[in-house]
C-alpha positions as CSV (number, residue, x, y, z in Angstrom):
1,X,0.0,0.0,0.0
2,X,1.8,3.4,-1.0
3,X,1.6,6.6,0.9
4,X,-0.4,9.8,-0.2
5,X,-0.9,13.3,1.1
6,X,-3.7,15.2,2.6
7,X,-3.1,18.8,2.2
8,X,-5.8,21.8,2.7
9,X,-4.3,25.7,2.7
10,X,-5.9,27.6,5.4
11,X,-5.6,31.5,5.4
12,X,-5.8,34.2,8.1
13,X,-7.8,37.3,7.2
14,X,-7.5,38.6,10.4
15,X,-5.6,42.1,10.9
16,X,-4.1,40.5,14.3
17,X,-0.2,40.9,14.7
18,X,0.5,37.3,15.4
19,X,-0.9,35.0,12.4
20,X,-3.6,32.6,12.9
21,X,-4.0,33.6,16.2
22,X,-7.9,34.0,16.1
23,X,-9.8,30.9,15.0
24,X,-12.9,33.0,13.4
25,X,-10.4,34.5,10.9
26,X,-9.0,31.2,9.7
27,X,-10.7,30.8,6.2
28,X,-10.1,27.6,4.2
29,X,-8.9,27.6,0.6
30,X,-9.8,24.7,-0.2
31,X,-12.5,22.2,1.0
32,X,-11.4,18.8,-0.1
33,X,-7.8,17.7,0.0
34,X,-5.3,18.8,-2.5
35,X,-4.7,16.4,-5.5
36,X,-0.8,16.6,-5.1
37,X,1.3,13.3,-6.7
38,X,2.9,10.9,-4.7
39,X,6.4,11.5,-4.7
40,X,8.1,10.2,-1.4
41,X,11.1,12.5,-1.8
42,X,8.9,15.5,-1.1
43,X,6.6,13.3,1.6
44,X,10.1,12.7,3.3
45,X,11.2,16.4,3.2
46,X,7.9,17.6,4.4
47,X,7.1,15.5,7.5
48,X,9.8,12.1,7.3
49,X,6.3,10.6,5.8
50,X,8.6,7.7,4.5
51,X,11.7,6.4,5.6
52,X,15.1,8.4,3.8
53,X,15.9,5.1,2.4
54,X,12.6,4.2,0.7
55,X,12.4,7.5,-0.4
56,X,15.8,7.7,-2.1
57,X,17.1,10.7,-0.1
58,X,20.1,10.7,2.6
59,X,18.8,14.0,4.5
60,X,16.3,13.5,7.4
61,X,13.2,15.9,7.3
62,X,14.0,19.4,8.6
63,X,10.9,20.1,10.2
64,X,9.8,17.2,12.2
65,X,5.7,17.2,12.0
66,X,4.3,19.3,14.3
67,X,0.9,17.8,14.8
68,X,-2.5,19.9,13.7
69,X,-2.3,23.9,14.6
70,X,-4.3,25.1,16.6
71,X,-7.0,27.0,16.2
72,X,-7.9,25.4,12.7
73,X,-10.6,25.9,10.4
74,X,-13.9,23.9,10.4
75,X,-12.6,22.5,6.9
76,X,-9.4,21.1,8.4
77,X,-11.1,19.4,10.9
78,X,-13.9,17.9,9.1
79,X,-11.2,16.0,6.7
80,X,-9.0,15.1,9.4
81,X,-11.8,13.6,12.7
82,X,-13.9,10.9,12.1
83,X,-17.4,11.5,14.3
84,X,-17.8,9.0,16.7
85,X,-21.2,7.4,16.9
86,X,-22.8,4.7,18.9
87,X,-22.9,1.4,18.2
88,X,-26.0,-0.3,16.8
89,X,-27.9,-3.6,16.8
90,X,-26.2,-6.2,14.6
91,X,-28.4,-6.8,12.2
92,X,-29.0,-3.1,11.3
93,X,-25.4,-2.3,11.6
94,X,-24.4,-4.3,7.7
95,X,-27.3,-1.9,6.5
96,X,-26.1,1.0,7.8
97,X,-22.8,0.3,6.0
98,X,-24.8,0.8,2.9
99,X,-25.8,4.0,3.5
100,X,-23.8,7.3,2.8
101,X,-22.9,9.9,5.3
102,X,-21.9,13.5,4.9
103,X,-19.2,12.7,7.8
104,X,-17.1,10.3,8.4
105,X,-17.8,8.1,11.1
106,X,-16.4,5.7,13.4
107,X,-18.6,3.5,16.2
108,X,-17.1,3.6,19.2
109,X,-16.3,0.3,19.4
110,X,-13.8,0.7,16.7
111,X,-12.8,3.8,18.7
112,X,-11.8,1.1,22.0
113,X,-10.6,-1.6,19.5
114,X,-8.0,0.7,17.8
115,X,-7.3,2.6,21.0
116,X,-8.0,6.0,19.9
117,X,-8.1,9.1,21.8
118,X,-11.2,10.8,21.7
119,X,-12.1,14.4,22.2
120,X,-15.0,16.5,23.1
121,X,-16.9,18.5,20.3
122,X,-16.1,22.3,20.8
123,X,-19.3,24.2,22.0
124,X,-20.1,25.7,17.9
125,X,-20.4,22.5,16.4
126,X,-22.7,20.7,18.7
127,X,-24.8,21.4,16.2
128,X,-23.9,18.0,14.6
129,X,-25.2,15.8,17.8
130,X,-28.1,17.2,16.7
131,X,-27.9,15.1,13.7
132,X,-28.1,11.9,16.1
133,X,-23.5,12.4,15.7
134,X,-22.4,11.9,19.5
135,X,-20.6,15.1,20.3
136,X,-17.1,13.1,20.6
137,X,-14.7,12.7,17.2
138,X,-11.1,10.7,17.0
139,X,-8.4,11.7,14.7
140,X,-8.7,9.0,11.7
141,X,-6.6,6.2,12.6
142,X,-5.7,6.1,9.3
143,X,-3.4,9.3,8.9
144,X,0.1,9.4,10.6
145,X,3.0,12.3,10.3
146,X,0.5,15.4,10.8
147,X,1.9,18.8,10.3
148,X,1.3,22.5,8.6
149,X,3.8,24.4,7.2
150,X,4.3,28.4,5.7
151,X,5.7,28.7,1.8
152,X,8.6,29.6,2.9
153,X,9.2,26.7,5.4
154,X,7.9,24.1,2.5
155,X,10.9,25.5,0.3
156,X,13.4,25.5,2.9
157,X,12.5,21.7,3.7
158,X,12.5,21.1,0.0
159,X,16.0,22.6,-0.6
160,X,17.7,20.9,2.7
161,X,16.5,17.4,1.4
162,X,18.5,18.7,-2.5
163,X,15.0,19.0,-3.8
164,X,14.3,21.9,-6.3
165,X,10.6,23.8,-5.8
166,X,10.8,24.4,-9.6
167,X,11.0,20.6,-10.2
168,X,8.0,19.1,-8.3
169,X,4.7,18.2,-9.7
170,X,2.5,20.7,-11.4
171,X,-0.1,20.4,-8.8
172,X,2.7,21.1,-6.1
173,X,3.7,24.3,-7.7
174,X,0.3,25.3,-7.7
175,X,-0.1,25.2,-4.2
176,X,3.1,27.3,-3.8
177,X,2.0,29.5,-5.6
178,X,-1.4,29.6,-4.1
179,X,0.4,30.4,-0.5
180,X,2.7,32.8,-2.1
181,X,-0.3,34.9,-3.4
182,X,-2.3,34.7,-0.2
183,X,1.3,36.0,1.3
184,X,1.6,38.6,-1.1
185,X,-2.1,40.0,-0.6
186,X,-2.5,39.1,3.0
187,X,1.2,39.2,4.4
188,X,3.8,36.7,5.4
189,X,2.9,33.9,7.3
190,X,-0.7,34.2,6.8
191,X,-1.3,31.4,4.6
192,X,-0.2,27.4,5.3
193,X,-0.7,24.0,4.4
194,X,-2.1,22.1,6.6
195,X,-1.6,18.4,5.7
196,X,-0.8,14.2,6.7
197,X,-0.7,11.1,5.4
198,X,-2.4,8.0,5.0
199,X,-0.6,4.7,4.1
């Protein structure tokens, strides 16, 4: 099974000195996950998403992953949590697998089974338990090496790990150059990339 990226951009429209300090400011860019290539090399220099060795590269990743910033946007968190729900009756439970859900969902026996870590929905969403969700999410068990990064920390990682921005993927540059607008509009450090990997 081969590794692929999650990536969403996030920006601050906020006039506040420190970036991305006030959570009703962060705006997403995007609302679905970036369509960026698999290319290990980069997943390596971004967040050591694959070993050095598998990826071809000598240099370790420069930035180890920091985990998901906080605040975040609404958009960010509805692609990364799964919305834990109770379990049901056997028999209505093969069903239920049937049916589609506008959020991704876990029962919470698979939350004990796997051992996941389960947080409290913040006060503005409860909004969803209303919906019959439980107001509890996990982080998908399926996503490892979470991080966010600024443009300029992306090329940096890039560069240590002898990896040219101008060479990547089409798609890739694209998102550069989507942060490097936002920068040049908004100011520096007011856009990022939010991302992780599955696989």
């Amino acid at each position: 099974m081969g590794t692929d990226i999650h990536a969403l951009i996030e920006f601050d429209r906020s006039t506040a000195e420190r970036p991305f300090s006030d959570g009703r400011e962060i705006v997403p860019y995007n609302t679905a996950t970036l369509r960026i290539p698999r290319n290990y090399a980069i997943f390596n220099a971004l967040a050591g998403a694959r070993d050095a060795i598998v990826a071809g590269i000598a240099a370790p990743c420069p930035i180890p992953p920091r985990g998901l910033p906080r605040p975040l946007s609404d958009v960010v968190e509805a692609n990364f949590y799964l919305w834990v729900v109770p379990d049901i009756d056997p028999a209505l439970a093969a069903a239920s697998d049937c049916l589609e859900s506008p959020l991704p969902l876990i029962r919470t026996s698979d939350v004990e089974r796997l051992g996941l870590r389960t947080e409290r929905v913040p006060t503005r969403r409860l909004d969803r338990a209303a919906a019959g969700i439980t107001a509890e999410r996990a982080p998908n068990p399926d996503f490892h090496s979470t991080s966010w990064l600024f443009r300029d920390e992306i090329v940096r990682c890039l560069e240590l790990c002898s990896i040219q921005p101008s060479s990547v993927s089409l798609p890739f540059r694209a998102t550069l150059s989507v942060l490097s607008q936002f920068e040049h509009e908004l100011g520096k450090h007011r856009a990022r990339m939010v991302f992780w990997f599955d696989g």
